[in-house]
C-alpha positions as CSV (number, residue, x, y, z in Angstrom):
1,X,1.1,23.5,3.7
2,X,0.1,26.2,1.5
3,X,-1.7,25.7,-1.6
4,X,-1.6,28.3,-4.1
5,X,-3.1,28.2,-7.9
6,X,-0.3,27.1,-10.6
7,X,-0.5,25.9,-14.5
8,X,-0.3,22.4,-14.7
9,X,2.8,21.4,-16.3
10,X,2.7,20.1,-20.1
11,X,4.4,16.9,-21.0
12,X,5.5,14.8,-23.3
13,X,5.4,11.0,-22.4
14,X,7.7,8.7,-23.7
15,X,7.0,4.7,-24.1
16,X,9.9,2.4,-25.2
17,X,8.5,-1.5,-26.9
18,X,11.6,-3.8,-26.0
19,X,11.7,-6.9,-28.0
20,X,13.0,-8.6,-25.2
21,X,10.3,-6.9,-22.4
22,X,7.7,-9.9,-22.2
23,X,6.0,-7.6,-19.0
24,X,6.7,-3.7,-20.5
25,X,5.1,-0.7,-18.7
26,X,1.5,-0.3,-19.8
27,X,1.3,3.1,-21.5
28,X,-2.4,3.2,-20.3
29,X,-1.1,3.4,-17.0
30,X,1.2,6.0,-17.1
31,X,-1.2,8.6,-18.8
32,X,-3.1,7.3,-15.5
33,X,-0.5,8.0,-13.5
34,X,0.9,11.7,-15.2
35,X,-3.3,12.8,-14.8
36,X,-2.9,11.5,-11.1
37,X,0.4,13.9,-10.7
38,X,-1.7,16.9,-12.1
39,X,0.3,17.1,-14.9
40,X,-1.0,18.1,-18.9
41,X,-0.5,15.5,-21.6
42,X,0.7,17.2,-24.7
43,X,2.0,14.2,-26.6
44,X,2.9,10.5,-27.0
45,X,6.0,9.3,-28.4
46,X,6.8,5.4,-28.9
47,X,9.2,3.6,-30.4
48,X,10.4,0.0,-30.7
49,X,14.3,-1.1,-30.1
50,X,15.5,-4.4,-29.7
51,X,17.7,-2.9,-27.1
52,X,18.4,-0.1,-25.0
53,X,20.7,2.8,-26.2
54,X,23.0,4.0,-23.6
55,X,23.4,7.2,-24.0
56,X,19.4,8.8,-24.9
57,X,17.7,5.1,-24.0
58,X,15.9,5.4,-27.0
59,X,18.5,6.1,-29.6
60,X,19.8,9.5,-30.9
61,X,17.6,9.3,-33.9
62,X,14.2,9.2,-31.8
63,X,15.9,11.6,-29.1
64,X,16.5,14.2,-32.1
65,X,12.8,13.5,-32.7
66,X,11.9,14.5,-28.9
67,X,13.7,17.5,-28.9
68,X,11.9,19.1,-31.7
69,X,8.3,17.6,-30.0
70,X,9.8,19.4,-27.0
71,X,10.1,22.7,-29.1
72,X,7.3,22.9,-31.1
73,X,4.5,21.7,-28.2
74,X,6.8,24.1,-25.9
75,X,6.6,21.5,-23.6
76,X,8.8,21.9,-19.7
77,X,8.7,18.1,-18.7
78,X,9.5,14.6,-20.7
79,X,8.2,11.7,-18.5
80,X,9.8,8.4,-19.3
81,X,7.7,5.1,-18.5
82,X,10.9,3.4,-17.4
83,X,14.0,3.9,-15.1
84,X,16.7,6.2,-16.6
85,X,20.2,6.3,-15.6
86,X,21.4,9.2,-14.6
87,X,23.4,10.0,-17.3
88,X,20.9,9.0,-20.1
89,X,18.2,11.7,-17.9
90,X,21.6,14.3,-18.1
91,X,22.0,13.6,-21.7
92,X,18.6,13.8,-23.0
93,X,18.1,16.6,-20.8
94,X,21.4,18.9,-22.6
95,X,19.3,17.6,-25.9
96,X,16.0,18.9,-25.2
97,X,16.6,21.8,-23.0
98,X,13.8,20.2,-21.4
99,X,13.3,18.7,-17.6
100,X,13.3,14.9,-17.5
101,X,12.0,12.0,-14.8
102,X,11.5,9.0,-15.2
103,X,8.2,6.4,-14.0
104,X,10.0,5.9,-10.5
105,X,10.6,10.0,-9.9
106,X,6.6,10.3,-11.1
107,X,5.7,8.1,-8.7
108,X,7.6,9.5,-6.2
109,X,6.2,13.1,-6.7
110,X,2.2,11.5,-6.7
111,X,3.1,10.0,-3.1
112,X,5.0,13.4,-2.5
113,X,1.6,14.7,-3.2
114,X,-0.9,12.0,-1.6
115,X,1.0,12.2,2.4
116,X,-0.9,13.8,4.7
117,X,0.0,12.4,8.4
118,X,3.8,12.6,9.7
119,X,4.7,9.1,9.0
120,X,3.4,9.1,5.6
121,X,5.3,12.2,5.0
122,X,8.5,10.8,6.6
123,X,8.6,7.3,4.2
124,X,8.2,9.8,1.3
125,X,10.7,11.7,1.7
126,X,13.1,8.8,2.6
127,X,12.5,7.6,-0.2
128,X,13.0,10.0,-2.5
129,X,16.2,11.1,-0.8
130,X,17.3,7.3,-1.3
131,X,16.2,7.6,-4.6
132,X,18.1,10.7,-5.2
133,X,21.3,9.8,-3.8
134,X,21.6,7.1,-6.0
135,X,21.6,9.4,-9.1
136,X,24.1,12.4,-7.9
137,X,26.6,12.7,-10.3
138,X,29.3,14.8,-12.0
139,X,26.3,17.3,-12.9
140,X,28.5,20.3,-12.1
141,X,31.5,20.0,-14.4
142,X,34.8,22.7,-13.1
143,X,32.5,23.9,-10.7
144,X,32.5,20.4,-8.0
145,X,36.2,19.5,-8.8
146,X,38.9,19.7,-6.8
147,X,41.2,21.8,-8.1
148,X,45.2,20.3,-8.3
149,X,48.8,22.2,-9.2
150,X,50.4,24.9,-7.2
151,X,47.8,27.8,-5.6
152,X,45.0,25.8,-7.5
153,X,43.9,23.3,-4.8
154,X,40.6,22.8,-3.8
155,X,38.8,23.5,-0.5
156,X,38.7,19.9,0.4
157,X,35.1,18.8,0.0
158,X,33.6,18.9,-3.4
159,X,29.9,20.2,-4.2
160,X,29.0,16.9,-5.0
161,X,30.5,15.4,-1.8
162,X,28.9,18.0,0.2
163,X,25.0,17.7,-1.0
164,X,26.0,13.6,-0.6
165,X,27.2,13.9,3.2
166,X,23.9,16.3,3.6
167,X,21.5,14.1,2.1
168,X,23.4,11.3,4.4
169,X,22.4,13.0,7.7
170,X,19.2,14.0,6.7
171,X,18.7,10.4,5.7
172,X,19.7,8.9,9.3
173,X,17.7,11.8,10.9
174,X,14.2,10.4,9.1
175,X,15.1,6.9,9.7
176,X,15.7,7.7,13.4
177,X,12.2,9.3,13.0
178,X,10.6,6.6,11.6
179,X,11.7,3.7,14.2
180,X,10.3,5.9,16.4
181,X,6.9,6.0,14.7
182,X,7.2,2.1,14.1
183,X,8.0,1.2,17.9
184,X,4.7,3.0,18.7
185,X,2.8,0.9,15.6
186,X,4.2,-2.1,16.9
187,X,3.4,-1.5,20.5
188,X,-0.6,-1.0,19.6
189,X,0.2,-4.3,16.8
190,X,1.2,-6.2,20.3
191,X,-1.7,-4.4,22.4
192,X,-4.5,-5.8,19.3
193,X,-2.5,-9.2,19.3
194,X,-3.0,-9.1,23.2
195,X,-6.4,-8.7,23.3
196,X,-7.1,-11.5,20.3
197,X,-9.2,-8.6,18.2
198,X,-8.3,-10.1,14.6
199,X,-7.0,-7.9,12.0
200,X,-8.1,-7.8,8.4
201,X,-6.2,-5.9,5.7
202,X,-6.9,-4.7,2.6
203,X,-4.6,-4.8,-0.1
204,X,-4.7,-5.0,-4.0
205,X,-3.8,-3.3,-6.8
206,X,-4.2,0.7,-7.0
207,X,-7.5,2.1,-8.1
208,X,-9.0,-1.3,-7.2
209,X,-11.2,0.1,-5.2
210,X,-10.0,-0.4,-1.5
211,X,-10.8,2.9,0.2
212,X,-14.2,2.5,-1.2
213,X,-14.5,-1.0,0.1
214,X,-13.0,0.3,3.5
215,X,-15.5,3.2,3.9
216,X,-18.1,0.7,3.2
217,X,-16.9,-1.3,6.0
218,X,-16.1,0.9,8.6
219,X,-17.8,4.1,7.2
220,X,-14.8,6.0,7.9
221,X,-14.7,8.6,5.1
222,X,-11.5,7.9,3.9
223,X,-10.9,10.1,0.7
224,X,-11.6,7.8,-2.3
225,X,-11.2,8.9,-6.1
226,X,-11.1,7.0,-9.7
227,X,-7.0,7.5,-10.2
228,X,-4.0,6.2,-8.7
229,X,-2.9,6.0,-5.3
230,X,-5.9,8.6,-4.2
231,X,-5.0,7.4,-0.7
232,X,-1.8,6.9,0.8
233,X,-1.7,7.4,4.4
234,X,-2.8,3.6,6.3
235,X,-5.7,3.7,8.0
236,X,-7.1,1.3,11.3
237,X,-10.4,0.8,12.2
238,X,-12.1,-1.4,14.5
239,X,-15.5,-2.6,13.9
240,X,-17.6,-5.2,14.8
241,X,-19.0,-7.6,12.5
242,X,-22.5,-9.1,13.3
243,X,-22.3,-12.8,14.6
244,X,-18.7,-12.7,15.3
245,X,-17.7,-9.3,17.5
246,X,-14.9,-7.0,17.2
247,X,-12.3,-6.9,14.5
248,X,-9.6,-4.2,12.9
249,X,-10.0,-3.4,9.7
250,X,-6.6,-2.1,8.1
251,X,-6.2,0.3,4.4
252,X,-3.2,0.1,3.1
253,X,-1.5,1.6,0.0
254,X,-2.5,0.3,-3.6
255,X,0.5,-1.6,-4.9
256,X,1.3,-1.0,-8.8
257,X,3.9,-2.4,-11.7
258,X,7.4,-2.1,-10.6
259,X,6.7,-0.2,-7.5
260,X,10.0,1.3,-6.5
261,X,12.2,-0.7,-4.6
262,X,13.1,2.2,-1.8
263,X,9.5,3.2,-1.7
264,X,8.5,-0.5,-0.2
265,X,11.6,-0.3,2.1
266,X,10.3,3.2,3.5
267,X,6.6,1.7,3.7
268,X,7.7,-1.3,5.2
269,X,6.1,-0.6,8.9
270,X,3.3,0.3,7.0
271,X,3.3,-2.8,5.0
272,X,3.5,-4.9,8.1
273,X,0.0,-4.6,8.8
274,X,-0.5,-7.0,5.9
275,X,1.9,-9.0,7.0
276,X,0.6,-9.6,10.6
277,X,-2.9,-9.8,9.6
278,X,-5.2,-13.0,10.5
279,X,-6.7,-12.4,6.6
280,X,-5.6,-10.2,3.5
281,X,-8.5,-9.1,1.3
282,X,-7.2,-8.7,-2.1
283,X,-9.0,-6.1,-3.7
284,X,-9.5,-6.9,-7.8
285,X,-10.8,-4.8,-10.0
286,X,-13.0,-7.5,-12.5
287,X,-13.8,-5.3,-15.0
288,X,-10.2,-4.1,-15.6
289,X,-8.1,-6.3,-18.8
290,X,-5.0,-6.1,-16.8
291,X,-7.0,-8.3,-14.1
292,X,-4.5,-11.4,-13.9
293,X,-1.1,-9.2,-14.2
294,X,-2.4,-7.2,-11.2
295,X,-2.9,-9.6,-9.4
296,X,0.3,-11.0,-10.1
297,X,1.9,-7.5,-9.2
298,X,0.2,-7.6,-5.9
299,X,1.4,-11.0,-5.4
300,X,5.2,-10.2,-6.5
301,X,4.8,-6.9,-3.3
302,X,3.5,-9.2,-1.1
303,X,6.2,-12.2,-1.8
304,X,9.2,-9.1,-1.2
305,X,7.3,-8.2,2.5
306,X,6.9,-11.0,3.4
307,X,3.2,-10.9,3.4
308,X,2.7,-14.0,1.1
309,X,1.7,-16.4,3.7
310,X,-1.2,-14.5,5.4
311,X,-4.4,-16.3,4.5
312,X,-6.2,-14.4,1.7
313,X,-9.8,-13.8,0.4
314,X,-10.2,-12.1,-3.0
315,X,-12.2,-9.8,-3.7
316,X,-13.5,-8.9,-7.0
317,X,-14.9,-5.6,-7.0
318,X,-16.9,-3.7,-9.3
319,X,-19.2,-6.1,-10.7
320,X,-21.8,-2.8,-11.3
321,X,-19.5,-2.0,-14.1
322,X,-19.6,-5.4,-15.9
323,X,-22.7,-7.1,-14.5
324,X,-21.3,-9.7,-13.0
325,X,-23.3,-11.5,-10.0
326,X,-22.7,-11.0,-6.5
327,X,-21.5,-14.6,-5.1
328,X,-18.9,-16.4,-3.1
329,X,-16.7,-19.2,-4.4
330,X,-15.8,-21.9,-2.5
331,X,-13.1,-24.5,-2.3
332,X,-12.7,-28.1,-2.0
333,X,-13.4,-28.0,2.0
334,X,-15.9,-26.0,1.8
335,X,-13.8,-22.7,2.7
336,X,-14.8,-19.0,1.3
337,X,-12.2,-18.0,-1.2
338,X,-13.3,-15.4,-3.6
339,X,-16.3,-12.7,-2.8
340,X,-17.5,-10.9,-5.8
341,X,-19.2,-7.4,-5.1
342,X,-19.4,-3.8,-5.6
343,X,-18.1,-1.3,-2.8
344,X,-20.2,1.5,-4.8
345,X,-23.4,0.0,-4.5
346,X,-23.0,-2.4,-1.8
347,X,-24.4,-5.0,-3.8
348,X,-22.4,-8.2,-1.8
349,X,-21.5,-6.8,1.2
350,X,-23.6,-9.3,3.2
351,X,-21.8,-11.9,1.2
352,X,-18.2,-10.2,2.1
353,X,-19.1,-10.2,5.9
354,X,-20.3,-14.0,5.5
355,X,-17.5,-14.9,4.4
356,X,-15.1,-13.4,6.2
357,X,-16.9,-14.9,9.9
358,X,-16.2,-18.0,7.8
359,X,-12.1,-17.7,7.1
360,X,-12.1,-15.9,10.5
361,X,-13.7,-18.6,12.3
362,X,-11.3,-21.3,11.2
363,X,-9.2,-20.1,14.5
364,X,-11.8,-18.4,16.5
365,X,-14.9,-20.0,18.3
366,X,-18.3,-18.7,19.3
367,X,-19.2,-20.0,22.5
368,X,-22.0,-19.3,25.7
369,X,-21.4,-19.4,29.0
370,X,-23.5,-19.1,32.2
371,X,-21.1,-16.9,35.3
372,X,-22.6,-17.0,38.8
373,X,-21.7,-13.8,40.3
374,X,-18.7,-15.7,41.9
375,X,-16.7,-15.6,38.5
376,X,-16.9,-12.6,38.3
377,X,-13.2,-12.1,37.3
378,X,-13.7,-14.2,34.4
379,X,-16.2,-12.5,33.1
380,X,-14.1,-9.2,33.1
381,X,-11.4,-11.1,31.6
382,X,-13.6,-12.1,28.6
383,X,-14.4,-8.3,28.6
384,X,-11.0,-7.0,28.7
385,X,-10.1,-9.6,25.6
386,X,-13.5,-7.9,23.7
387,X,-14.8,-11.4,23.4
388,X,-18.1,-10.6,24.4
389,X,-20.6,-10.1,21.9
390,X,-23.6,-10.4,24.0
391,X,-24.4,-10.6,28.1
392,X,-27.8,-10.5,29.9
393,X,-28.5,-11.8,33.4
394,X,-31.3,-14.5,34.7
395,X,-33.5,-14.3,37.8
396,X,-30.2,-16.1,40.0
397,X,-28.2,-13.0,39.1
398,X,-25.9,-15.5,36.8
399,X,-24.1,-13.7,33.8
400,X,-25.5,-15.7,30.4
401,X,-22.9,-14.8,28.0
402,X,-21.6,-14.9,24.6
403,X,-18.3,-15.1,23.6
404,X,-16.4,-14.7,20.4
405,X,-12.8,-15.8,20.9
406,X,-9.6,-17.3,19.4
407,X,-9.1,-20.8,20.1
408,X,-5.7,-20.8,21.6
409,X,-6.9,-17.9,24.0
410,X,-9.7,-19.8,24.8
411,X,-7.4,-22.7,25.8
412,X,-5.6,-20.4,27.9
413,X,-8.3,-19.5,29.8
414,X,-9.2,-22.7,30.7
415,X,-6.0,-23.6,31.9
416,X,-5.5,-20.2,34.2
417,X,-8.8,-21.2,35.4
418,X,-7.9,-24.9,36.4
419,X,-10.6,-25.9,34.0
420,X,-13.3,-24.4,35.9
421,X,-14.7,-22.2,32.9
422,X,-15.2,-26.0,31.2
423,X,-18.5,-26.6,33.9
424,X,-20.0,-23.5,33.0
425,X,-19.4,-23.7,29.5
426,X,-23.2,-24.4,28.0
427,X,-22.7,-23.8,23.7
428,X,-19.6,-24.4,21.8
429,X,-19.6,-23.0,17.5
């Protein structure tokens, strides 16, 4: 990719109150969203309907309005905070003489822009294509018909059929692409299952602050910025947590309102690592207003993957910005269900890694064992699983070890063993 200076493009935003929209788009967000895209704000235009006009959205009377914002500002893009049709984008477009998206194509472009690694790059594009092929229409008036009447018939496949069967192909090309991509995720999912290493993933709302919670973690130096979606790509790490042993730690991609229905189908494989996770930490940002629709957003993603049943610890992040203190909340059995902390400072961390040895060891168990040198194989076998979080050796040459382990692979040790690991067994936590 070459990247070559260019004037960011000036726009006018456009927010529509519907009486009947108890949850509209938050205009906040979207001037979050247009500055994530790069793009210049020149104006803000509302208005209030009780009801959306079909032909401009926002009636002829407001679009008349836009046109002449569009003229005087000399703006070159509107941006919508709601889904157009594709003849109200057509219509308003003939009006303004201006180009016009709407809040799914701007999100689009900002994941367009955030993919860096192949699969990233593939689910974008599949999903814009989707996106696009939903909106082709008559665009090109005589041009795409077929033509009828004697010497005037046309060539047989119109323009508009042609870009459709192309954008078809290239569609089943990227999907074939992408299974490919998701058979090898899956096959390392199945290795990490296999070896019992438990997986914790991040999720939450974008600009939560989960990158910077991750490169807290796993000091990975994962890019991390204050706008939305600064990351996109998913990243794995494995790290060991003190007093427990190995786990992976999983960044995903922020959800937000209304996230686009093909873009969660294209990031589904990358979704999945939320939904095959042992824990979810949902990353909340405390000291944003929106707190309890977010999290209600994240919920609604996670309900439509699938992922809503994966045990969860929130995480309320940011408590530098509204000095709250760092703490863990408990339930009625005594179980870690809220963290609250600051990624930036690491103010709570400790807590974080308390509690999540805590949710974690609901299914997994610490235990020590003394080997003699004839068990030897079992002892590689707790290697091989990355149980061990600790080994040294006493004057008889016997192997004093210290396991970390899941409970059911714990049981099926025992049982592969005939119950002989059970006499040698000397501390169960």
């Amino acid at each position: 990719m070459f990247e070559h200076a260019k004037v960011a493009e000036q726009a006018i935003l456009v927010h529509l109150y519907l009486q009947q929209d108890s949850a509209s788009e938050d205009l906040n967000e979207l001037v979050m969203l247009v500055a994530s895209a790069g793009v210049q704000k020149k104006a803000v235009i509302t208005a209030s309907r009780s009801s959306i006009d079909a032909k401009f959205f926002l009636g002829s009377g407001k679009a008349t309005e836009l046109a002449q914002a569009v003229a005087e500002l000399q703006a070159d893009l509107i941006i919508f905070n709601h889904a157009l049709s594709p003849a109200q984008t057509r219509n308003l477009e003939r009006l303004c003489q201006c180009r016009v998206i709407d809040r799914t194509s701007l999100i689009l472009d900002i994941f367009a822009q955030r993919a860096r690694s192949y699969e990233g790059k593939l689910q974008v594009e599949l999903a814009q294509l989707k996106h696009l092929a939903s909106r082709l229409v008559r665009g090109w008036d005589n041009i795409e018909r077929q033509k009828g009447g004697i010497g005037l018939r046309g060539p047989g496949e119109t323009r508009l059929e042609t870009d459709r069967r192309l954008l078809r192909e290239r569609i089943t090309v990227l999907k074939q692409r992408l299974a490919k991509v998701s058979q090898q995720r899956e096959q390392g999912r199945k290795a990490r299952q296999q070896a019992e290493v438990p997986v914790v993933s991040l999720v939450g709302y974008t600009n939560a602050g989960k990158s910077t919670l991750f490169n807290r973690l796993t000091q990975a130096g994962v890019y991390a910025a204050d706008q939305l979606f600064a990351t996109l790509d998913p990243t794995l790490r494995q790290i060991q947590l003190p007093e427990f042993g190995d786990l992976v730690v999983a960044d995903t991609v922020g959800f937000i309102r209304h996230l686009p229905h093909d873009l969660v189908a294209a990031f589904k494989s990358t979704l999945q690592e939320s939904r095959d996770a042992d824990l979810q930490l949902h990353v909340i940002d405390c000291a944003d207003e929106r707190l309890d629709d977010n999290i209600r957003q994240v919920q609604l993603v996670l309900e439509e993957i699938e992922a809503a049943e994966v045990p969860q610890l929130k995480v309320f992040n940011k408590i530098d910005q509204n000095q709250q203190p760092a703490r863990i909340e408990y339930n009625d059995e005594l179980q870690p269900v809220a963290v609250w902390l600051s990624a930036k400072t690491g103010e709570g961390m400790d807590l974080l890694g308390q509690a999540i040895r805590q949710r974690l060891s609901v299914d997994f168990i610490r235990l020590t064992l003394t080997l003699p040198p004839q068990l030897s194989v079992w002892r590689s076998r707790l290697h091989q699983l990355c149980a061990v979080q600790q080994e040294e050796f006493n004057e008889q040459g016997d192997a004093i070890v210290k396991v970390a382990i899941h409970r059911t692979e714990w049981a099926r040790l025992v049982k592969q063993s005939d119950g002989l690991l059970q006499n040698y067994l000397v501390t169960v936590v």
